[in-house]
Phi, psi and omega in degrees: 000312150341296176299324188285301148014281201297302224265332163278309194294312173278012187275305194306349173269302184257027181274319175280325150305000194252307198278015155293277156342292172289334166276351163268359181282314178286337175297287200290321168331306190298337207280328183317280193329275207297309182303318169292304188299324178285345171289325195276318179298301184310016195246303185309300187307298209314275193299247227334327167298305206298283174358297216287308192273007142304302174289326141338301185301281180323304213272009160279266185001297178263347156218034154070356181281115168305322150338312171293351169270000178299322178281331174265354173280324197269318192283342163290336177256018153265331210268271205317333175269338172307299207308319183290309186338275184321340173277341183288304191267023162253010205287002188252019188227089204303323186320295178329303187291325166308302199280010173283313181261002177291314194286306157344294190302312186312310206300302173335282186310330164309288221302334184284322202258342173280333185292296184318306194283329156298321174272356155283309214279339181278332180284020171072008189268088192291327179313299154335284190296307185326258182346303179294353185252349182277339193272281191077029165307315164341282190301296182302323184309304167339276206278334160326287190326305188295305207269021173250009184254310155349271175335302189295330207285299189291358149262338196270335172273349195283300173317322205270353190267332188286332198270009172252004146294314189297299183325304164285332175320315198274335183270345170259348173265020200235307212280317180277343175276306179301332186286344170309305194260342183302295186333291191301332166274025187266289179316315176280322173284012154284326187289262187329339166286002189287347190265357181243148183279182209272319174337279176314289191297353162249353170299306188289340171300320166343272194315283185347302148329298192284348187265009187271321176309345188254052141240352164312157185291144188327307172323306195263058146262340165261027192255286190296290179322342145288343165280137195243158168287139153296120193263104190249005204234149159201066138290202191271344173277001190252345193284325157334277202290314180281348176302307179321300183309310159340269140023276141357291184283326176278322162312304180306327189298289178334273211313343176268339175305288195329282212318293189295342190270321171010278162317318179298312199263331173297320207288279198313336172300339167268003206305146165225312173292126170278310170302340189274316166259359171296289175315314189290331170292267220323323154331264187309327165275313165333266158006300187287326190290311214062068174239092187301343194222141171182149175241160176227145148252175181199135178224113185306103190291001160298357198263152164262004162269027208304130158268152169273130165224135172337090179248346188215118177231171192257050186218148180322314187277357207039064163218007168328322190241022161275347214253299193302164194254171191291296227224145168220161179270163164286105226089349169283103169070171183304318177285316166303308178291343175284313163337297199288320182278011177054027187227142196264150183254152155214159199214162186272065209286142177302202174263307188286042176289298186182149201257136163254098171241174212208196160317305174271010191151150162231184192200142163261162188281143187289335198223102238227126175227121182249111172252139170265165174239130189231146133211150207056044156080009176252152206251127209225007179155153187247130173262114166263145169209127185280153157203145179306356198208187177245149177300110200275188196294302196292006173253356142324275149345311178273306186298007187264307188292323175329303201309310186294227208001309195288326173297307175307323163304315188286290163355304165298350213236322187304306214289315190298307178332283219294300182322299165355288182263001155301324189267341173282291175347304173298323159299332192279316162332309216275312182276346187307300194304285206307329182280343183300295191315302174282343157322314208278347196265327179298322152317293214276345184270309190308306206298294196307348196271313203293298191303338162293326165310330191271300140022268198298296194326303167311313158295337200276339191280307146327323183271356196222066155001304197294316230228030165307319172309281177313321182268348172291303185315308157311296164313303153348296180296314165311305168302306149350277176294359176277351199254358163277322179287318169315297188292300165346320209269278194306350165272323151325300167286002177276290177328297152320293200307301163338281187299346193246335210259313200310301190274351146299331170315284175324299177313300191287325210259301166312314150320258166347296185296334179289304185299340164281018195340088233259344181254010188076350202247007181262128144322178182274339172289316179293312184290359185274322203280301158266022154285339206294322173311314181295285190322297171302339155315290216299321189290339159291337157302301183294312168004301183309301198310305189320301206287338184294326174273339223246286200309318198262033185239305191292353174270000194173272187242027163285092154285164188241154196246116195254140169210167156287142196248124180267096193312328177283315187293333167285326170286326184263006187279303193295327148320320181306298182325317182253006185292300162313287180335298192262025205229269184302359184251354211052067179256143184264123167237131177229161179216142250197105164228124171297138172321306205281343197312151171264167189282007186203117199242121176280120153195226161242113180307333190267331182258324155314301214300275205333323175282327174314277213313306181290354175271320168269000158274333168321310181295334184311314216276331203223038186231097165280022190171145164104219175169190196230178208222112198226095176258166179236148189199139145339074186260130213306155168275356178278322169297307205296325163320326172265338182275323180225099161295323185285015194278330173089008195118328226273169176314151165210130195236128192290135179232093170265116169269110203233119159269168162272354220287228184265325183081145182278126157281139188328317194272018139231019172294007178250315167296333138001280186286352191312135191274169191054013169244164181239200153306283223187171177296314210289332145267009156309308192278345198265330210231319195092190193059200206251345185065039201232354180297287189291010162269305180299295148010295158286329172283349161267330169304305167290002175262334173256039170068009166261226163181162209226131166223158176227141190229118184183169198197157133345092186045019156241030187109177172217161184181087162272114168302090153246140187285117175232136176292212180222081201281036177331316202267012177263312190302329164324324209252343194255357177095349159092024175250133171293134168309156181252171184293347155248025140268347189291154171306172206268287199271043173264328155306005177271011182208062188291336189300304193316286198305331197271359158266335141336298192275350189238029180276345184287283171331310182270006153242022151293333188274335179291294189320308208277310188296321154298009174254350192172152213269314221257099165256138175328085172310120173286009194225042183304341176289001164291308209294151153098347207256132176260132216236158202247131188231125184235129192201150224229321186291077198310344199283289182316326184272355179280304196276004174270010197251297192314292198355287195294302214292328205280337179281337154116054181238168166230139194223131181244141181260144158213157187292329206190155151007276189282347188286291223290318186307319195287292175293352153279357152304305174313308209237107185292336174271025146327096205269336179194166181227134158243127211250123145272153185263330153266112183223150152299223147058292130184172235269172163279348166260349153278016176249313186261027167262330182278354182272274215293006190227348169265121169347321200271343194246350173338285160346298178276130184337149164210117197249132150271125163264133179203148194260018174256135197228056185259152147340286152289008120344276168320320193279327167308301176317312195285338197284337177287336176114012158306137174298305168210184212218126154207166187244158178263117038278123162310136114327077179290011166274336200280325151282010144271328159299353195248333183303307173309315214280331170235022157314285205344293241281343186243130166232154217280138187288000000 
């Protein structure tokens, strides 16, 4: 009994030293895990309070919505008690506490200069908010802030590696005191074993063996903390050996928590990419599980639809994200309910759940474990993890905490998104017109890559007889998408024209009645002040025509129209034209047309005036002294032979426009012709315009067989050529009649309005003149008075300034919004003298309103003139085919819609 005595008493010494031992190992592991990780998280909330009350601010600042204080009222009443917390469990560390309360003071210091700029922005003092955003002490007080949270984050890791030094130290003076005392019970149950049986002494060599293993060096501690005793007994020494194994497995369990969220929390602290810690969780926990399969969903609670969505998956064979589903609803399948219910699940799986496989083989997994991922009680993502076996306890346990740890990470990286895209948002406002601009030049670029592509095909399909079938098929397809790209494209300018053409009606019709002051009651300065408005309408308008023209030239669908051109007679109308210019600039313009020019030039008349005009107004614009020039000429046949071999013979006669002006540089006379280019910026901001003259220009010249050359230099001027043949055998071939403006191709319709302001410009400063004679004015439109005309329009603006129009002409004009209003008032009122129908209106359209007209007995009869602001062909050809009467676009030519109105009064008779 002494032996057994002696042999208890040195188990009981070292059993109380090992669980001494051990209980300062596990005190300092928990003081690590709980005590680092809650420094790190309250570090973390403290900035998401400042983060939440900045973006708050900012976002009350800029629109003024009270609702944006909200994020900054909860990070002011949270961030001070977190600030205490955190102050509490750093209270043994003064550096810390110091740099706690340094970031305090900045926090402080924000909060004084940002609370004053909130309360100007509620007292309407916008002056106030200016001023604080040209200084912006705020935004530096901000960025102060991140690297003083930065600093701290970064002594607190600094700490947790020492005190995870301290840790292994304590785990080799835990290995030498045990191995100390193991020796000494060794020694003594040696004297003594000849008196014990073997049974007893190898069971306790056992027990020895294994607590001499949990003293083992770090790598191999959990390698050693899985070995259990063997139990051959069955005394008070086998009750031994199972306290022990027990012992063993919950240590081993804790110390494997510990270790991985250790890591688990180091990983995630730097996280800035969600897809990127999505992955790296899903990882990392597999792995720790020995888990072949796992998946993560994630559901933003910032979306107002949240979904669980696929963000990251897993699997031993890499077939994880073909097996996984995208998306689940909250309530949906195993994953929508562990969301919904917060709660984590495991489950027992059929075999035809999923398959896992590998090189050798596949299998399915047995056991299904679902953790939701949360924080503050919001469900922020579901962790699936598969496994072949069932899931012990302590690896529960860690995917429970995993989940907590990964929901504050998520949380943080949402809180970032959203600042992200509030500030990408805020750029984009900023940025809208110019990406419309570059959409539209990237189209015109895509069209030329797909027609060069189309190209290419077509010689590989000559040269390679064998592969014809495939390359017709291949062709087949280019087209297809060039002629989806075409369309994409002219419904893009239909649109544009619509949006931009609506508020230019208004502008351009109102404008005029204001410069005609039809009441007297405008100075000459106010009417000066709205021609000037109407003239910038008009110019922004051509603006339109132009990218319209530039879009239908490269594309095409430009026909060209040949006629005889009367030479004496073209130099001097264009002379006439620019005569005014150069006048009002002190300019000298003289013009030079040679005897040999011949007196009759085939070509297209609308597109030669159109290309003269842009070239001398370019020489106009950009010659500020000095003057321009316009000679015309005859060019010899041996030149005209070298300039256009493709002319075939025929005459080719020369326009040279020549200036004094700033002049070009050699290295950028090519960029130029470019569409949107000029020389260089700095004559963009001195001269204006669109850089779109000399393109449309060089694209009309080759549409009329000709070319444009350039001569220029730096301050001596410019002298732009251009050559046009003489298309005799096309005119020939066309019967030798010029076309009316509703025989030209459809896309040349797309800018009918530029001719119909033309043709009605004469009218309308005949109308200026009469309104400058007399204060009280005369309707020029008496077949108007008395006529009552139905104006249906979606646009107050359009109905305001086309209603003053009509009625000062002595009309009564009834308005409806849409479609079903106007049907309505043609039931009420039979004495509907005309209709002007816009065509998209809600509710319903202006072409379901003249198809429901024209199909009723009563109204079958009455005019319907369509108004629309998209000015493509097929527009027009939509109106009429709908049942319009005529057809005009927008900005309207209110004379020219006084004229279609007269021309189809007749036409309705009067009740």
């Amino acid at each position: 009994m002494a032996g057994y005595a002696v042999i208890l008493i040195c188990l009981a010494i070292s059993i109380f030293v090992v669980f001494n031992q051990l209980d300062k190992v596990q005190q300092e592991t928990n003081y690590i895990t709980s005590h680092d990780i809650e420094v790190h998280n309250l570090t973390n909330k403290i900035e998401k309070n400042v983060l939440d009350m900045e973006t708050g601010q900012r976002g009350f600042i800029v629109t003024g919505e009270d609702n944006y204080l909200e994020p900054y009222r909860n990070g002011f009443s949270q961030w001070q008690t977190n600030y205490d917390s955190l102050m509490a469990l750093i209270s043994d560390n003064p550096l810390q506490m110091k740099t706690l309360e340094s970031i305090r003071s900045v926090i402080e210091e924000w909060l004084a200069i940002t609370m004053p700029v909130i309360d100007s922005k509620q007292d309407g003092d916008e002056e106030a908010v200016r001023k604080f955003y040209v200084i912006d002490r705020g935004k530096q007080d901000m960025d102060k802030l991140r690297g003083m949270f930065e600093g701290f984050r970064s002594t607190e890791k600094t700490l947790t590696a020492k005190r995870l030094a301290n840790l292994e130290e304590g785990n080799s003076m835990l290995r030498t005191t045990l191995l100390s005392l193991f020796g000494l019970s060794i020694f003594l149950s040696a004297l003594i074993g000849w008196l014990l049986s073997r049974s007893i002494v190898r069971t306790i060599r056992n027990v020895t063996d294994c607590l001499e293993g949990m003293s083992g060096e770090s790598e191999q501690s959990a390698a050693d903390l899985s070995i259990r005793v063997p139990i051959s007994t069955s005394d008070e020494v086998a009750d031994l050996a199972a306290e022990t194994n027990k012992l063993l497995e919950k240590l081993e369990g804790e110390s494997w928590i510990q270790r991985y969220s250790v890591e688990l929390g180091s990983r995630l602290q730097g996280a800035e990419n969600l897809n990127e810690t999505a992955d790296m969780v899903v990882r990392y926990i597999a792995e720790a599980l020995k888990a072949p399969y796992g998946a993560l969903y994630i559901s933003n609670p910032q979306h107002s639809r949240a979904k669980l969505t696929l963000a990251a998956s897993v699997s031993g064979s890499g077939s994880g994200l073909e097996e996984a589903s995208a998306s689940f609803g909250f309530g949906e399948g195993l994953v929508g309910r562990t969301a919904a219910e917060k709660l984590k699940r495991s489950y027992t799986v059929p075999e035809t759940y999923i398959r896992i496989s590998s090189g050798l083989g596949s299998a399915p997994p047995s056991h299904l474990l679902l953790v939701p991922v949360l924080f503050e009680g919001k469900t922020l993502g579901v962790l699936e993890l598969a496994s072949f076996k069932p899931f012990e306890h302590h690896l529960e346990t860690f995917a429970e905490k995993a989940a907590d740890m990964l929901g504050s990470a998520l949380n943080r990286l949402f809180t970032q998104m959203q600042i992200q895209s509030l500030l990408r948002e805020s750029q984009a406002m900023t940025e809208e017109l110019q990406v419309q601009t570059e959409e539209l030049q990237t189209q015109q670029e895509e069209l030329s890559a797909s027609n060069e592509q189309l190209g290419r095909q077509f010689v590989l399909s000559e040269e390679k007889n064998d592969e014809l079938s495939q390359i017709q098929e291949e062709l087949k397809q280019y087209s297809e998408r060039l002629e989806q790209t075409s369309r994409y494209k002219s419904e893009f300018l239909g649109n544009m024209s619509h949006e931009l053409r609506t508020p230019l009606n208004s502008m351009l019709i109102l404008s005029e009645m204001l410069a005609e002051n039809p009441a007297g009651n405008l100075s000459e300065k106010e009417e000066e002040f709205a021609r000037v408005i109407h003239s910038a309408g008009e110019d922004l308008l051509d603006l339109i025509n132009d990218i319209l023209d530039l879009t239908k030239i490269e594309a095409g669908r430009m026909d060209l129209h040949v006629d005889a051109i009367n030479m004496s007679e073209l130099p001097e109308s264009v002379f006439s034209g620019f005569s005014g210019i150069a006048h009002k600039h002190q300019l000298d313009f003289k013009m030079n047309c040679g005897e040999d020019v011949p007196a009759t030039l085939y070509t297209d008349e609308r597109k030669l005036r159109q290309i003269l005009k842009n070239l001398l107004s370019n020489a106009f614009k950009f010659t500020p002294q000095g003057g321009v020039s316009l000679e015309i000429a005859l060019v010899p046949a041996e030149e005209a032979a070298k300039l256009l071999p493709q002319a075939g013979g025929e005459k080719i006669v020369s326009f040279k426009i020549s200036d004094t002006g700033i002049g070009i540089d050699p290295s950028k006379q090519e960029v130029i012709f470019d569409a949107f280019q000029q020389a260089d910026g700095t004559t963009s901001r001195q001269f204006g315009g669109t850089g779109l003259g000399l393109s449309i220009s060089r694209e009309l010249a080759g549409l009329l067989r000709g070319l444009i050359t350039l001569d220029s230099s730096p301050g001596a001027g410019s002298a732009f050529t251009l050559y046009v043949p003489s298309l005799s055998s096309l005119a020939n071939a066309e019967g030798g009649t010029k076309q009316s403006a509703e025989a030209e191709s459809p896309s040349f319709q797309a800018t009918p309005e530029r001719r119909d302001r033309e043709r009605s410009s004469a009218t309308a400063e005949a109308a200026k003149q009469q309104a400058a004679a007399s204060s009280d004015r005369i309707p020029s439109h008496p077949a108007l008075a008395g006529r009552l005309i139905l104006l249906v329009d979606d646009d107050i603006r359009n109905v305001y300034s086309l209603s003053n129009a009509l009625e000062i002409e002595g009309a009564e004009v009834l308005t409806a919004n849409n479609g079903e209003e106007a049907l309505q008032l043609l039931d009420e009122r039979e004495d509907i003298d005309v209709v002007l129908m816009d065509m998209m209106m809600p509710v319903m359209d202006g072409y379901e309103a003249t198809r429901r007209i024209r199909e009723h007995p009563l109204y079958r009869d009455i005019p319907v003139i369509a108004l629309t602001a998209k000015a493509m062909m097929q527009d027009r050809d939509l109106c009429l085919a709908a049942g319009a009467s005529d057809y005009i676009s927008k900005p309207i030519a209110i004379e020219q819609l006084y004229s279609l109105i007269e021309v189809w009064m007749p036409k309705k008779k009067r009740v």
